[in-house]
DONUFI-674826 format. One record per residue (C-alpha): residue number from 1; residue in three letters; x, y, z. Coordinates in nm, 4 decimals. Layout:
BEGIN
[r NUM, 'ALA', [X, Y, Z]];
...
REM end
This chain:
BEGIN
[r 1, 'UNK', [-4.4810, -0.7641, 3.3372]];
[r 2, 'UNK', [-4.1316, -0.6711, 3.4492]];
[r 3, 'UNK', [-3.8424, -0.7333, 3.2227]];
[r 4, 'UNK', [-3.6962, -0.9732, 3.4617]];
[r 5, 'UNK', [-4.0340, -1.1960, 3.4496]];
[r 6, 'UNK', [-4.0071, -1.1717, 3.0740]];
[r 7, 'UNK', [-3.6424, -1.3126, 3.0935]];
[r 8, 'UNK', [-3.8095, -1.6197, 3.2387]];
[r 9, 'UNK', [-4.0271, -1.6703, 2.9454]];
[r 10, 'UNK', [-3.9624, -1.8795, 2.6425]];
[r 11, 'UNK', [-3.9596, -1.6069, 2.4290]];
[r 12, 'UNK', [-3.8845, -1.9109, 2.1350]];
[r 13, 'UNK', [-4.2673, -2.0073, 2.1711]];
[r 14, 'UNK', [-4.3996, -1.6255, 2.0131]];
[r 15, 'UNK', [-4.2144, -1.7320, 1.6411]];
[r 16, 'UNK', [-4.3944, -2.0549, 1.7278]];
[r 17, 'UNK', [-4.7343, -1.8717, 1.7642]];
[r 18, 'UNK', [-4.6728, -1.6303, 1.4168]];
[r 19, 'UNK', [-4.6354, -1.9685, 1.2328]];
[r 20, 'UNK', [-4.9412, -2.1344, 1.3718]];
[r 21, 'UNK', [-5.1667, -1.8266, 1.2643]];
[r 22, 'UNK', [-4.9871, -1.8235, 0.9130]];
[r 23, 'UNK', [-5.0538, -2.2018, 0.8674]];
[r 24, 'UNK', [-5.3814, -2.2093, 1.0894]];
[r 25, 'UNK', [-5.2383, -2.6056, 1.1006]];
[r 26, 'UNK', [-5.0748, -2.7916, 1.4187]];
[r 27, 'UNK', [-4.9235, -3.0003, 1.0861]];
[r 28, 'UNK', [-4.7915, -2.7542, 0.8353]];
[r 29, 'UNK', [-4.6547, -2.5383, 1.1971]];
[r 30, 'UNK', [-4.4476, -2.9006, 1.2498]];
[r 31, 'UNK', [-4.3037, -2.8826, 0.9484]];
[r 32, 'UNK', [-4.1912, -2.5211, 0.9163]];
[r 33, 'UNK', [-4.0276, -2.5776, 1.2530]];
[r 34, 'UNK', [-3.9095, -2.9034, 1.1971]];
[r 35, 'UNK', [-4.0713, -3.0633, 1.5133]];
[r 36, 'UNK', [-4.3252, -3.3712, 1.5157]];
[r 37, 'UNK', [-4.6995, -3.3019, 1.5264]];
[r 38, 'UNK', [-4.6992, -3.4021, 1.9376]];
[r 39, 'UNK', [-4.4014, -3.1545, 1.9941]];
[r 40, 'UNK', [-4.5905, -2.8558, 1.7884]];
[r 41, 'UNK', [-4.9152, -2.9468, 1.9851]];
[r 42, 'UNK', [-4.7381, -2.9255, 2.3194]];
[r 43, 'UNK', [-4.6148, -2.5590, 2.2101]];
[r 44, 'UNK', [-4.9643, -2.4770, 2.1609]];
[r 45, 'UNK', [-5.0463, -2.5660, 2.5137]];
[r 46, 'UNK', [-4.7704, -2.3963, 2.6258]];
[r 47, 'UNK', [-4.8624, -2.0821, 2.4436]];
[r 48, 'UNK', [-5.2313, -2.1370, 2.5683]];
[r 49, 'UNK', [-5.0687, -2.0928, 2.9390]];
[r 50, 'UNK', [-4.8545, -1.8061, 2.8860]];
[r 51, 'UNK', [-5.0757, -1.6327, 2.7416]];
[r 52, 'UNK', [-5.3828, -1.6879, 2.9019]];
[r 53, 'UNK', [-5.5867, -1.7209, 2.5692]];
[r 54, 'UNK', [-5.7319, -2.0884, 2.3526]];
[r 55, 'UNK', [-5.5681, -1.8971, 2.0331]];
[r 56, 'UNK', [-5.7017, -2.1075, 1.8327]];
[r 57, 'UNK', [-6.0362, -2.2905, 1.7440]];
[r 58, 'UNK', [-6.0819, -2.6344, 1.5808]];
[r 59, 'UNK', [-6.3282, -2.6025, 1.2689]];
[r 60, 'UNK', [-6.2774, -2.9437, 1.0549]];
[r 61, 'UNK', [-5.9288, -2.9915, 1.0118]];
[r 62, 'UNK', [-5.8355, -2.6283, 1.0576]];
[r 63, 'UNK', [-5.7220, -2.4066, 1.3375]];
[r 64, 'UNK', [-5.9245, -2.0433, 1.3706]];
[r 65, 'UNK', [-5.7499, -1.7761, 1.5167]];
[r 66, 'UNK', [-5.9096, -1.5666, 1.8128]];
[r 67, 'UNK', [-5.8743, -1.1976, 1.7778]];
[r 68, 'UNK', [-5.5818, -1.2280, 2.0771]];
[r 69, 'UNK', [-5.3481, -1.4263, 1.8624]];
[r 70, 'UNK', [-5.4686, -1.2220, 1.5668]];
[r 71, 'UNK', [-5.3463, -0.8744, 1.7684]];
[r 72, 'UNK', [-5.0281, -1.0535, 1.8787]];
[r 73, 'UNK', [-4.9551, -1.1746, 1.5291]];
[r 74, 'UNK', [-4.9871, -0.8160, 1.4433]];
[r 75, 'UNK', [-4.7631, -0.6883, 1.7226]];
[r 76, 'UNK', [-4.5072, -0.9685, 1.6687]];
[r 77, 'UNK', [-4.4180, -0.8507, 1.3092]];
[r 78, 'UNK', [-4.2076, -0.5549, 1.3863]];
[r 79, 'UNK', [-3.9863, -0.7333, 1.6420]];
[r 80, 'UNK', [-3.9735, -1.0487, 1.4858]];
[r 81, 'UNK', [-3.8576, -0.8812, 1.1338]];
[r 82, 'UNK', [-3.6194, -0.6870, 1.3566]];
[r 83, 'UNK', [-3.4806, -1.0073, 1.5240]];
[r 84, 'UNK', [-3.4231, -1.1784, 1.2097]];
[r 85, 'UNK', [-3.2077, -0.8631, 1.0400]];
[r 86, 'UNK', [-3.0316, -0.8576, 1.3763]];
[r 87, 'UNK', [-2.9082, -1.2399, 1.3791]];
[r 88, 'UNK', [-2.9177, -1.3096, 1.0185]];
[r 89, 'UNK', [-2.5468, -1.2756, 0.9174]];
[r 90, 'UNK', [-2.4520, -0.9074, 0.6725]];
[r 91, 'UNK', [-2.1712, -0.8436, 0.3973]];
[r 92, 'UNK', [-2.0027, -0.5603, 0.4996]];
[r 93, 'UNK', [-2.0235, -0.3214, 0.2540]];
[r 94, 'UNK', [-1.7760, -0.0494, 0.2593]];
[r 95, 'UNK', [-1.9411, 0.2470, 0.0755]];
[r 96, 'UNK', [-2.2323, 0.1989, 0.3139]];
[r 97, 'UNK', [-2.0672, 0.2593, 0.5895]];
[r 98, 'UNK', [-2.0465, 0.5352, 0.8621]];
[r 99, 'UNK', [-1.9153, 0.3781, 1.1454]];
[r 100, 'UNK', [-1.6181, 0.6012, 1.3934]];
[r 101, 'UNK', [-1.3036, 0.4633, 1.3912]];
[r 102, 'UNK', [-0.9574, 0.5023, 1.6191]];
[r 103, 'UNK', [-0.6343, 0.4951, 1.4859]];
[r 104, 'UNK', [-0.3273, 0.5437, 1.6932]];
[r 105, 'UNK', [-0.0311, 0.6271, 1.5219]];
[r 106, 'UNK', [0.3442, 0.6965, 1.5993]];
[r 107, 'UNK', [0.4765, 1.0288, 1.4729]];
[r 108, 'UNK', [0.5949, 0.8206, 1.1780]];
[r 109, 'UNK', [0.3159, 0.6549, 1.0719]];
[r 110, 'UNK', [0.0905, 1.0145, 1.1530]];
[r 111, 'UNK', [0.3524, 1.1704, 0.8415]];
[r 112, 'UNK', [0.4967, 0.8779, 0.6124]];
[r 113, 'UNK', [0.2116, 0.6334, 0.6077]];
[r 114, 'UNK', [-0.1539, 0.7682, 0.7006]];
[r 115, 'UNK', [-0.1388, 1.0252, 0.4099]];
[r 116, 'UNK', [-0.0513, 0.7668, 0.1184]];
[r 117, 'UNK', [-0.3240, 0.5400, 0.2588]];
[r 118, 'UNK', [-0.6179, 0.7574, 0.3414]];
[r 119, 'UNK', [-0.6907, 0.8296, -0.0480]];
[r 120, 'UNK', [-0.7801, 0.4356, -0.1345]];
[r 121, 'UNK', [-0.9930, 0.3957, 0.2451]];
[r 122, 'UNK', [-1.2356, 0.7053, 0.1946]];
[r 123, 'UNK', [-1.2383, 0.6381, -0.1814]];
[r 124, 'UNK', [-1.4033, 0.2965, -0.1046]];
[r 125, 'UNK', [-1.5562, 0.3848, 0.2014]];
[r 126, 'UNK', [-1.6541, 0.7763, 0.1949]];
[r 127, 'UNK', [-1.8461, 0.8097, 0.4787]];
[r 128, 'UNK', [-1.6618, 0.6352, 0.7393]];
[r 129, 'UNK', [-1.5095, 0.8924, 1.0426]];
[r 130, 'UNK', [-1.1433, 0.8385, 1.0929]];
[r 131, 'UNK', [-0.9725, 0.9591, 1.4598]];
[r 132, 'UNK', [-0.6207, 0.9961, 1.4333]];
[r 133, 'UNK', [-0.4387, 0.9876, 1.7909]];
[r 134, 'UNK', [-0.1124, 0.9753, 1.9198]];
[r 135, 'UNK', [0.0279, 0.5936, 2.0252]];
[r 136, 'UNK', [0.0765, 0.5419, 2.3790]];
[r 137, 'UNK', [0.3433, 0.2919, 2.3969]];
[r 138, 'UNK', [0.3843, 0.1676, 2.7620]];
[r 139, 'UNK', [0.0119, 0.1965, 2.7826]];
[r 140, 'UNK', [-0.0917, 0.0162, 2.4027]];
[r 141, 'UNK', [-0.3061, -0.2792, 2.6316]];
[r 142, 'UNK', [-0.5245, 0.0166, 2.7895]];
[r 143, 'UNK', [-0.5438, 0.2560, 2.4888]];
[r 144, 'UNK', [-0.7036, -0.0477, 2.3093]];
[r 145, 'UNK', [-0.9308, -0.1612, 2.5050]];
[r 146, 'UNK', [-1.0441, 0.0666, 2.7691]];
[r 147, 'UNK', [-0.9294, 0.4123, 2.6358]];
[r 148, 'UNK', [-1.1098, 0.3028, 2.3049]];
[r 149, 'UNK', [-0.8803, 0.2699, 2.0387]];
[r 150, 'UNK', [-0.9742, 0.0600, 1.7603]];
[r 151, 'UNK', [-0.6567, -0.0059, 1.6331]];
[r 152, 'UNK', [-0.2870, 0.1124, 1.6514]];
[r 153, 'UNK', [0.0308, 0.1706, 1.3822]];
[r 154, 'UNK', [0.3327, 0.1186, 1.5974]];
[r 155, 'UNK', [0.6008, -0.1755, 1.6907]];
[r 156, 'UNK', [0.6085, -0.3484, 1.9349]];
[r 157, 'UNK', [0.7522, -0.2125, 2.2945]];
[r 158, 'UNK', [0.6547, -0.2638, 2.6459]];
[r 159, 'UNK', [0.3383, -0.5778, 2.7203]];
[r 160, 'UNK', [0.1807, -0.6303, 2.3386]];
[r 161, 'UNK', [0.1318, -1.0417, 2.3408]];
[r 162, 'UNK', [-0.2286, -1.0131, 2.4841]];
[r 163, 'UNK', [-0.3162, -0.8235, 2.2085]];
[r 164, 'UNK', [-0.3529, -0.9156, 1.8504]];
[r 165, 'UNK', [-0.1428, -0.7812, 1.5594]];
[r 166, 'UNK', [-0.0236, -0.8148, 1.2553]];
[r 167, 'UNK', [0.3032, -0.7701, 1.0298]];
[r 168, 'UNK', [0.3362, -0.4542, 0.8310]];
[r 169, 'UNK', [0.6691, -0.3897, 0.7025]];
[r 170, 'UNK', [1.0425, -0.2909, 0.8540]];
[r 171, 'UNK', [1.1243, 0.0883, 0.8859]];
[r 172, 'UNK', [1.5330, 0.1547, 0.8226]];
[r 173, 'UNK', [1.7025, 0.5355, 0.9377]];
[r 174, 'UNK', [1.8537, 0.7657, 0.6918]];
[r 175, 'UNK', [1.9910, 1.1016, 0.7601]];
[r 176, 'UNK', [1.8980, 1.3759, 0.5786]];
[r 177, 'UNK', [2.1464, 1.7146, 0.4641]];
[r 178, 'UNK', [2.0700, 2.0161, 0.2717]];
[r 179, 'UNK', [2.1714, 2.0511, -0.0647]];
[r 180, 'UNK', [2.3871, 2.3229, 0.0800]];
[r 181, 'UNK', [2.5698, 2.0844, 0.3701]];
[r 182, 'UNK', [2.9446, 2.0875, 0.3008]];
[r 183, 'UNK', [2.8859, 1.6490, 0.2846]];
[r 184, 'UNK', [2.5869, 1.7222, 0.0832]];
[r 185, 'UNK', [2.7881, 1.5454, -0.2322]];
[r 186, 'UNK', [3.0516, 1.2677, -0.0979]];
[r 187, 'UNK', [3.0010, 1.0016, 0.1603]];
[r 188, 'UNK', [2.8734, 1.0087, 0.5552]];
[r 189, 'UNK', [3.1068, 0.8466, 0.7594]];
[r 190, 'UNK', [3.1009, 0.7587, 1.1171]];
[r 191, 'UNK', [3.3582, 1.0946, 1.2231]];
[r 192, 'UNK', [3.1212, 1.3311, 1.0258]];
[r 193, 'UNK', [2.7933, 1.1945, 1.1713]];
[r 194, 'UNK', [2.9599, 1.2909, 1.5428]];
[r 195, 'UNK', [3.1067, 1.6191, 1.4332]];
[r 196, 'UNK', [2.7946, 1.7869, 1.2945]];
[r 197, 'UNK', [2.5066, 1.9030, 1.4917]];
[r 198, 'UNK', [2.1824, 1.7089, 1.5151]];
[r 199, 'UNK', [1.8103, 1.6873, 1.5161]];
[r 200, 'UNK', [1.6132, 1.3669, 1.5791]];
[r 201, 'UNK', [1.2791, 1.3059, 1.4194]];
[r 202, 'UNK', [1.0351, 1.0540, 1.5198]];
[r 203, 'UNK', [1.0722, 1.0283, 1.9200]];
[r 204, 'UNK', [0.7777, 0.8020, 1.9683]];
[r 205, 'UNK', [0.8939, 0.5303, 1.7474]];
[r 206, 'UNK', [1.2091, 0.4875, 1.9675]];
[r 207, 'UNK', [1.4649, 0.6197, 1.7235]];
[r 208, 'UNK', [1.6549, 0.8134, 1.9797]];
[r 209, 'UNK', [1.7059, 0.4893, 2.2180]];
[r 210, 'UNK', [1.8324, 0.2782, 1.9216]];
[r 211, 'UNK', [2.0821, 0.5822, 1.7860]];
[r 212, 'UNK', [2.1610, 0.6351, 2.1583]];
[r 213, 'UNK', [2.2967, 0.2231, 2.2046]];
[r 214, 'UNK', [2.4605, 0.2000, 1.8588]];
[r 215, 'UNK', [2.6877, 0.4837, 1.9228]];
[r 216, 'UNK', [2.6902, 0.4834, 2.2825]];
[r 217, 'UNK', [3.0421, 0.3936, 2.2959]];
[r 218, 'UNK', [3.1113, 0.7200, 2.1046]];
[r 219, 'UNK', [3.1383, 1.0444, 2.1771]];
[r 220, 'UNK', [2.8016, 1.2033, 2.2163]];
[r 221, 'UNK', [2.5908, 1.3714, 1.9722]];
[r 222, 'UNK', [2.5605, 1.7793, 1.9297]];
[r 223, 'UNK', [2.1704, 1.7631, 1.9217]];
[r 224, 'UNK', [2.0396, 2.0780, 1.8578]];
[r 225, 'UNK', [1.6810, 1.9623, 1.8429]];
[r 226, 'UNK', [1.4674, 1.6758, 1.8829]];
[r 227, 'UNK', [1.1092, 1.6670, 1.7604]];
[r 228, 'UNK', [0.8105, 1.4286, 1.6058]];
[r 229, 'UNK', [0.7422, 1.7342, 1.3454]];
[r 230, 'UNK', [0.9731, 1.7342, 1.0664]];
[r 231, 'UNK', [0.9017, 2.1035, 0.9893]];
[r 232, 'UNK', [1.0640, 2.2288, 1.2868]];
[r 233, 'UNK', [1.3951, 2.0564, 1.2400]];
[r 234, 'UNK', [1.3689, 2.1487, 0.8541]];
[r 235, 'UNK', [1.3786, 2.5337, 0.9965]];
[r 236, 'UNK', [1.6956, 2.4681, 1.1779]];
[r 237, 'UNK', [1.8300, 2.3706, 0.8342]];
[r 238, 'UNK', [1.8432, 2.7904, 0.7634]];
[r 239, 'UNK', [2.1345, 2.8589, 1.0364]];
[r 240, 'UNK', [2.3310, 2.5202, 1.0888]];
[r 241, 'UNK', [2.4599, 2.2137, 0.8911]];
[r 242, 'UNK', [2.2574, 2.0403, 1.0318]];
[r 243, 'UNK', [2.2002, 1.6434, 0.9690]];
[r 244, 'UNK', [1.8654, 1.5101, 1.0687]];
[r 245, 'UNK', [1.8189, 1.1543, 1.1861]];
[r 246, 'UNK', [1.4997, 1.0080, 1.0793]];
[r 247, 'UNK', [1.2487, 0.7154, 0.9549]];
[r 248, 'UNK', [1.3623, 0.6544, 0.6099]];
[r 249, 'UNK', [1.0344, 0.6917, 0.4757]];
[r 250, 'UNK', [1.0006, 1.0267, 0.5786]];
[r 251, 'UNK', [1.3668, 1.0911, 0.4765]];
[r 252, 'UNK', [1.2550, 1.0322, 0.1096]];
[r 253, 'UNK', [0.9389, 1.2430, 0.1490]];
[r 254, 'UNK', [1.1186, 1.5289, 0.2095]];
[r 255, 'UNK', [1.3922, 1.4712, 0.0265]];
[r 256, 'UNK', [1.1593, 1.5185, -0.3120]];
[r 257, 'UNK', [0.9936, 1.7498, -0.1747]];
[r 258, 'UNK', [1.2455, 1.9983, -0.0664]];
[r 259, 'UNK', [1.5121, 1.8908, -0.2394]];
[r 260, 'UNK', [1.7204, 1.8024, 0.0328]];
[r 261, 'UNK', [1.9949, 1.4627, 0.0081]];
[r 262, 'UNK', [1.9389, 1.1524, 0.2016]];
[r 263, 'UNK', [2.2337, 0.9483, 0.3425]];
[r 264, 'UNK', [2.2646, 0.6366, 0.4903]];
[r 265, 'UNK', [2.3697, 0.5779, 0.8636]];
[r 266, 'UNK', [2.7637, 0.5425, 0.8907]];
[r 267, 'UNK', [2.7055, 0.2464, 1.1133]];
[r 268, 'UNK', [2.4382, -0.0440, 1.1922]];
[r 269, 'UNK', [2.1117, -0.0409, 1.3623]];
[r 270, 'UNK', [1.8514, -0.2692, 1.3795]];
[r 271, 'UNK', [1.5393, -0.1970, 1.1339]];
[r 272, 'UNK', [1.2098, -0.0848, 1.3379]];
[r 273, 'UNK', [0.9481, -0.3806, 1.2942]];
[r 274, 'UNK', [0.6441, -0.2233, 1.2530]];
[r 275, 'UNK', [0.2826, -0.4193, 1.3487]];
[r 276, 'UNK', [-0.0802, -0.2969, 1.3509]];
[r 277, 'UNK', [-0.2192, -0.4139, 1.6376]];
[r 278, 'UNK', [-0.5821, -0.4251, 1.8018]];
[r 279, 'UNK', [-0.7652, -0.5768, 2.0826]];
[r 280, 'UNK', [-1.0021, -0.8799, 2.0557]];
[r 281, 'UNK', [-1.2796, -0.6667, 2.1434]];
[r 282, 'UNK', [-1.2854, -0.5641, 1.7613]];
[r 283, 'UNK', [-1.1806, -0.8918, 1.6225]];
[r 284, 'UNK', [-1.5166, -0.9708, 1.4940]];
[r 285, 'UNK', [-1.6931, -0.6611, 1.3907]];
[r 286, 'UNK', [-1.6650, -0.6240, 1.0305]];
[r 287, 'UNK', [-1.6192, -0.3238, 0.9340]];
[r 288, 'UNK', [-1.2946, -0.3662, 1.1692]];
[r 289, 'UNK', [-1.1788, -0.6465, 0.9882]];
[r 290, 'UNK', [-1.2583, -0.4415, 0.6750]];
[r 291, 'UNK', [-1.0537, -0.1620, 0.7963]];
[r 292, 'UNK', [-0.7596, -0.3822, 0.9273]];
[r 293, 'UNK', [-0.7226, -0.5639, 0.5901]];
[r 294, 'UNK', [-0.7146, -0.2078, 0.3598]];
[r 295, 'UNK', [-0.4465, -0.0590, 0.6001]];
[r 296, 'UNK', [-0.2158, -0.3753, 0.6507]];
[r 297, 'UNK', [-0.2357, -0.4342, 0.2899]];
[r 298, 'UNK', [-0.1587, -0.0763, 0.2031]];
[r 299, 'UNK', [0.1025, -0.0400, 0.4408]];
[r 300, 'UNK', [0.2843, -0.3413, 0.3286]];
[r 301, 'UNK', [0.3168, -0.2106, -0.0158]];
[r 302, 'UNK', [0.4537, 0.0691, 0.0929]];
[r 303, 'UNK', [0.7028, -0.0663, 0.3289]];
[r 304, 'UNK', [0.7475, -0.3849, 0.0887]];
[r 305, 'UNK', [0.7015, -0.6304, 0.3594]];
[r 306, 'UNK', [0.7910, -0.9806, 0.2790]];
REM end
């Protein structure tokens, strides 16, 4: 039989036929599949004329099985137990898992967030496999769905209302000096911030556009260097007095770390809303969900989002 002649069968009336040879009784098969007696007897005829078999025999009051229904009962069992794990509804559990995941992440996210937020994930679920790609902005809609991107650590620019998303926190700017920088120990203010040279960290998160319209007016910028890697425009730090523009969160990092000094902007601009966002296509897999839920709630605490 071809699979498109089995698509025209009701498939229904073969969990029909397993209970009839369990019960060997039109009236016990009624009530396990909460018909009347007349509608489980017509399911027997039914089953008589797919099949092509009696299937059962009447002796007294009970129904005797031929050897076909017998070998179908037999060959039903696999399936049917197969069927029932597939559609019966399954707690995720996360130490169990080993599913692939996509994250896309701005430069940001890749250095000040992933890091602090990876320990918890694999601790609860060590087995899961984590890709970590770069966020493609103007293309978000295609990297989530078609490209195959589970899910992406970004805010919002260019076409994101088709997909859904969630609130994660507000990322600031802070400049950061060595200890060495002759402002290193008093105040930024606007006329220092224009006289010294520059790097920029952080280029896909749109830091440069905002810096670029709050001091547009001004004028410009001696920018030595921009780059998403802090590491290169920490170098720079060895041969000019330098003052890198950055996410604040990274700001901090490396202030502890190499004990550099953090300073606010010497003007306003507007804090970076950051969302995680992800395409219906993964709304109702669990271990999604799962995943979703430890990194927004992670990344909130870390960016205390209200």
């Amino acid at each position: 039989m071809e699979l498109e002649d089995i698509y025209r069968q009701d498939l229904s009336l073969l969990i029909a036929l397993q209970i009839l040879v369990e019960e060997c009784s039109v009236t016990q098969a009624a009530k396990r599949l909460h018909l009347s007696q007349s509608a489980t007897s017509r399911i027997l005829s039914r089953l008589r004329e797919m099949l092509h078999d009696p299937l059962f025999s009447r002796v007294g009051q009970k129904l005797v099985p031929t050897q076909f229904a017998l070998d179908c009962y037999q060959q039903l069992q696999q399936p049917t137990g197969q069927l029932i794990e597939m559609l019966s509804p399954k707690a995720f559990v996360p130490n169990e898992c080993q599913q692939h995941f996509t994250l896309a992440a701005t430069d940001y996210a890749m250095q000040a967030l992933i890091p602090f937020i990876l320990p918890d994930i694999y601790n609860k679920a060590p087995n899961i496999k984590l890709e970590i790609i770069p966020v493609q902005h103007r293309e978000l809609q295609s990297q989530l769905s078609v490209q195959g991107a589970d899910m992406a650590i970004c805010r919002a620019i260019g076409q994101t209302q088709q997909l859904n998303q969630t609130f994660l926190g507000r990322v600031g700017v802070s400049c950061l000096l060595s200890a060495e920088h002759p402002l290193a120990n008093q105040a930024l203010t606007l006329e220092d911030y224009l006289h010294f040279p520059h790097a920029t960290i952080a280029i896909s998160d749109g830091v440069k556009s905002l810096l670029d319209a709050a001091i547009a007016s001004y004028p410009p910028r001696d920018e030595l260097l921009r780059t998403p890697h802090l590491d290169s425009a920490l170098a720079l730090l060895q041969f000019h007095p330098a003052i890198i523009t950055l996410p604040a969160g990274i700001a901090e990092l490396a202030a502890s770390k190499h004990r550099l000094r953090v300073k606010p902007l010497p003007f306003d601009i507007p804090p970076l809303d950051y969302n995680l966002f992800w395409h219906s296509r993964a709304e109702l897999d669990k271990a999604q969900q799962w995943l979703r839920e430890e990194i927004s709630s992670s990344i909130r605490r870390l960016l205390k989002a209200e």
